[in-house]
Phi, psi and omega in degrees: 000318181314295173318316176313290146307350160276317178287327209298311189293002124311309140313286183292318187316325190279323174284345157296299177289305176303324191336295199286011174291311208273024196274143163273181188195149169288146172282151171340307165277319155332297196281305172331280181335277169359269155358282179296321175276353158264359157270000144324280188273023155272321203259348195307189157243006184309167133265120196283175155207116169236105167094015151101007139289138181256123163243150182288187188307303194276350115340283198301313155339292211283320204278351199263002183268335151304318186290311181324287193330296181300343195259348194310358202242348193242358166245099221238004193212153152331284169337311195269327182303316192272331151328298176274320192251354184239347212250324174210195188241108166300321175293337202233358179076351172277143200298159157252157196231179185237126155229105185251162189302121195131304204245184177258174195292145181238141181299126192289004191269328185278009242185286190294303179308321172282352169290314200307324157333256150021274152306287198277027139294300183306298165002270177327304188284353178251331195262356178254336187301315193302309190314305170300308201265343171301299183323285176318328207245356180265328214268326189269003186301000000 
């Protein structure tokens, strides 16, 4: 028993020091994603709304890249960039919205996921084109 309790502040000590090994980061095709959805919503005509403020495009760009930054150790997916850095106010719990010229206001966690949508469906169509054209150019050899 003695042993037991002598290794354990070891044992923590050790998980302590790995922790920030074990932190997650997004991979690569995250941060491309990433990327692309926060020049989404920099290039939009859209109006952001947070905490029941309208902010422009480039406001809303700025604050969510922020947010990214700061959460970035905590995030590992596409998914988790918009859950954490695009969908509400960590302080106040409220959701955030998009509103563009036309359409109707959307929750932005909803509004970035049909972007992201989007992207990898084009992904997708570029990456079966390559798949295709690979093919076709082995088959006229």
């Amino acid at each position: 028993m003695y042993k037991a309790l002598s290794l354990s502040p070891l044992l923590l000590s050790a998980g302590l020091v790995l922790s920030p090994a074990l932190s997650a980061s997004p991979d690569q095709r995250s941060q491309e994603e990433i990327a692309a959805l926060i020049s989404f919503v920099k290039d939009s005509d859209c109006v952001f709304i947070r905490n029941s403020n309208l902010h422009n495009a480039q406001e809303a760009s700025a604050h969510i890249q922020r947010k990214y930054q700061h959460f970035y150790a905590d995030i590992d997916s596409t998914e988790e960039f918009i859950q954490k850095s695009a969908s509400g106010s960590s302080i106040s719990g409220r959701p955030y919205y998009i509103s563009c010229p036309g359409e109707k206001k959307i929750r932005s966690a909803d509004w970035l996921q049909q972007e992201l949508s989007r992207i990898r469906d084009a992904q997708q169509r570029v990456q079966v084109g390559y798949k295709n054209s690979d093919s076709s150019t082995a088959t006229d050899s």
